[in-house]
C-alpha positions, -999 to 999 in steps of 0.1 A, spaced: -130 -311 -412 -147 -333 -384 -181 -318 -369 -186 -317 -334 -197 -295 -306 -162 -292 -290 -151 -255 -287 -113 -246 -288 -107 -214 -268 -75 -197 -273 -63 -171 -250 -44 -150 -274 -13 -133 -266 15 -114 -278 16 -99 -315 7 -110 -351 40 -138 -351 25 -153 -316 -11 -149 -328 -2 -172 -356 10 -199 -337 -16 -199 -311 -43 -202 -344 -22 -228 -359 -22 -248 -326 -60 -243 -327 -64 -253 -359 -41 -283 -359 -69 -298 -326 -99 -285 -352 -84 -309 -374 -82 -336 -347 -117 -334 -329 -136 -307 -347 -155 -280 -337 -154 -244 -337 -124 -220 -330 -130 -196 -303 -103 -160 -303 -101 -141 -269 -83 -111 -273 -92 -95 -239 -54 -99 -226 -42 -77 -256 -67 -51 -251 -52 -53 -213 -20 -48 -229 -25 -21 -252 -38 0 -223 -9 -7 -205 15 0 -232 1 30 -258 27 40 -276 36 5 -286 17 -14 -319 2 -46 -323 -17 -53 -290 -48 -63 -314 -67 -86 -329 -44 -90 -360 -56 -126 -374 -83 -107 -389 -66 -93 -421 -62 -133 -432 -84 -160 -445 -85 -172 -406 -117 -185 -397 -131 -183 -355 -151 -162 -340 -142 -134 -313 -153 -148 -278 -148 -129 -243 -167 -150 -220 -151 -188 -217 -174 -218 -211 -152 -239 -191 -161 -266 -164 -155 -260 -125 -125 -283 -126 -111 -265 -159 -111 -230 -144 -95 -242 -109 -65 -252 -131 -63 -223 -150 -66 -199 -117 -39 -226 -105 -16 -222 -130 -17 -179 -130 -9 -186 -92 20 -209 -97 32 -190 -121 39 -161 -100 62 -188 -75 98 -189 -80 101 -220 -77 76 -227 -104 89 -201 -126 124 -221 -132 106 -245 -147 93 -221 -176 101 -237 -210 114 -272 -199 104 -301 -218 75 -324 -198 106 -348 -192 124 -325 -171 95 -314 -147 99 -322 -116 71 -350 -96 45 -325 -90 46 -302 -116 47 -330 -139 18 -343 -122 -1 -306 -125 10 -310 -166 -6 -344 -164 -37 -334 -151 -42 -305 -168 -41 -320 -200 -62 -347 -189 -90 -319 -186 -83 -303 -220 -68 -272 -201 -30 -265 -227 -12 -241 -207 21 -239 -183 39 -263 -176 24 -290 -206 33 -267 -236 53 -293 -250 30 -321 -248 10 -332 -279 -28 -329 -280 -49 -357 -266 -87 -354 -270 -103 -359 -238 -137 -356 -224 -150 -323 -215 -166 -297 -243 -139 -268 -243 -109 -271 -254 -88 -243 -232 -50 -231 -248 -35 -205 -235 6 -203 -247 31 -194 -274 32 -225 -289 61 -220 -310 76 -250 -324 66 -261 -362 54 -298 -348 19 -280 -339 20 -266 -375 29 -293 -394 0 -314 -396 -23 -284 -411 3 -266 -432 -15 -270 -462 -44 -255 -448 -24 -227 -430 -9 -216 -464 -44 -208 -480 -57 -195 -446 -29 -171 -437 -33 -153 -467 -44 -117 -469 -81 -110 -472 -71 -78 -496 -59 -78 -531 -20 -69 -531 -15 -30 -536 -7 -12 -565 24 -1 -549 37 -34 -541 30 -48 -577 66 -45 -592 81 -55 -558 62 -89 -562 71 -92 -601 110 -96 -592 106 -114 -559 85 -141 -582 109 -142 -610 141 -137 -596 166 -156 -569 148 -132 -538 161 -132 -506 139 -121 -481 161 -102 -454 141 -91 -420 160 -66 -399 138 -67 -361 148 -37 -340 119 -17 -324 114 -27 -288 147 -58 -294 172 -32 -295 188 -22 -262 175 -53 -247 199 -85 -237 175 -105 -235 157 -103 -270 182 -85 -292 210 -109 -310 210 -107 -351 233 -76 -353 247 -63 -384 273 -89 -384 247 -116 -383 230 -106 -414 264 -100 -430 276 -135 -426 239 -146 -439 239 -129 -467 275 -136 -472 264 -178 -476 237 -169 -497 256 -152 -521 282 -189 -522 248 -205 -528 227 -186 -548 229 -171 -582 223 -130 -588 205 -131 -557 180 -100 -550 185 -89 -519 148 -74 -506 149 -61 -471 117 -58 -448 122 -42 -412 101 -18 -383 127 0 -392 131 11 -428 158 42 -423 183 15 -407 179 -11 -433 178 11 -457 214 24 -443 224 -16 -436 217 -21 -474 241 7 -486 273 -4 -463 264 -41 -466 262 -46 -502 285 -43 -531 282 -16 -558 269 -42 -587 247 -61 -558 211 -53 -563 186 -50 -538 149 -36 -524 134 -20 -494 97 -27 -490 75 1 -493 65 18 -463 30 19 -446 21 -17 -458 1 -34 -436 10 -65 -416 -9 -94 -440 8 -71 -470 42 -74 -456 39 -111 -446 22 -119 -487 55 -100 -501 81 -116 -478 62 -153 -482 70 -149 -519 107 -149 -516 129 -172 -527 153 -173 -498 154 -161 -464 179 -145 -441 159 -144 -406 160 -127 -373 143 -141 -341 108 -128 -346 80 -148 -347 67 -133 -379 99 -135 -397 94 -172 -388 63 -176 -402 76 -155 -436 98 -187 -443 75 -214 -429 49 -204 -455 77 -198 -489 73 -220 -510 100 -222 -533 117 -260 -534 154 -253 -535 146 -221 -502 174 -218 -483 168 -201 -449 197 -188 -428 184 -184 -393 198 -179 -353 211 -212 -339 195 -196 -306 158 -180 -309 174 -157 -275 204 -151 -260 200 -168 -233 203 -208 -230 176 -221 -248 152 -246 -231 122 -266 -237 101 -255 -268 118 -236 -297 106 -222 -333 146 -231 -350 141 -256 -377 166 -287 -386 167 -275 -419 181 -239 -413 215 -226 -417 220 -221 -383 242 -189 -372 
């Protein structure tokens, strides 16, 4: 890793999935320019006091081998922030807000213009998500987006596989779980309800989704293991039973694991029948069996896709 005094502030957002994509983006610049890796979490904390009942509005990096510091207050130049308090404003414009998730190509003269500058001043955010990183002059680094495409990943995956590993030994109760997901043909199935279902907008792999999956898996693979992980572990455990054949063997993951426990178990997999979460993405990003096959949505949402997407080339697309 390079040494420098650059400082690469990520404004995180969203849940453990999102979080790893923002750190990978960070790490990916570490990798370019050096430096130190800067966390702030302060728009989660908003978040969680905003939404109670609802999990994950935290600080979840820290259960891995990630390595930043937690930092509230940003160092950023005049001409950084101006773009930043810019960028919240246009955001809230109609106008602007069509543009959400459009390639750089497809902006229009003067929000291109606004991406343009913006990453000329190290500030990643709306409307240049797309872009690649370009070093430029000032000391902070400033991200603030999803960043979900495997391009930002890529370059650092080697590093991401040692450093998104869990900081804790793997439970007792998980033991014979991981013993025949290692030796035999696993299939890591992940059934995302929660706050998906009842929502157009999010919710798409339905039961006949991860029927069909599992369905080309079984043309492809031999004796597969089906092993199920979900938010929901009464429904998938109710999926398994109507969904599989009487011979068919399968799993559901034991309850209360934590989140770094749940991604080490479905990591180890052989196979992977996904559902348009973020952390079901990175469950097959970081498998690493040779022959994996991974059956995933041709759409990551229902609506059109545009601009930046996490779906991999190399999927089975459904």
């Amino acid at each position: 890793m390079k040494h420098s005094d650059k400082k690469i502030v990520v404004e995180v957002h969203g849940r453990l999935g999102n979080q790893l994509f923002q750190y990978a983006f960070a790490r990916s610049i570490q990798a370019q320019v050096g430096g130190e890796i800067l966390m702030n979490f302060q728009a989660l904390e908003m978040q969680a006091q905003r939404q109670p009942d609802e999990k994950g509005w935290e600080d979840s990096l820290q259960g891995f081998q990630t390595i930043y510091e937690r930092k509230d207050a940003v160092e950023l130049t005049v001409l950084q922030r101006l773009i930043v308090a810019l960028g919240k404003l246009l955001k809230t414009r109609a106008g602007f807000r069509t543009l959400r998730g459009k390639p750089y190509d497809e902006l229009t003269g003067w929000a291109k213009a606004f991406a343009d500058l913006s990453r000329k001043h190290s500030v990643y955010h709306f409307p240049n998500l797309g872009l690649p990183f370009v070093a430029g002059k000032e000391k902070t680094i400033f991200l603030k987006g999803f960043f979900e495409d495997e391009q930002f990943a890529n370059p650092v995956r080697e590093q991401l596989l040692e450093e998104f590993q869990p900081r804790e030994a793997l439970r007792e109760q998980n033991k014979e779980l991981m013993r025949v997901i290692e030796e035999e043909n696993s299939v890591c199935v992940t059934i995302r309800r929660g706050d998906f279902v009842g929502k157009k907008q999010l919710f798409m792999c339905d039961e006949d989704y991860f029927k069909r999956g599992m369905a080309i898996i079984r043309e492809k693979v031999e004796n597969p293991v089906f092993v199920f992980f979900s938010d929901d572990l009464a429904y998938a455990q109710e999926f398994a039973e109507s969904a599989l054949g009487e011979n068919e063997r399968y799993f559901i993951e034991t309850p209360d694991n934590s989140l770094p426990e749940k991604l080490r178990l479905m990591a180890a997999c052989k196979h992977f029948i996904i559902s348009n979460s973020t952390f079901s993405w990175w469950a097959q990003y970081l498998g690493q069996a040779e022959d994996k096959i991974v059956v995933g949505p041709k759409r990551w949402m229902p609506a059109k896709p545009v601009g930046q997407t996490p779906v991999m080339e190399s999927w089975i697309k459904l």
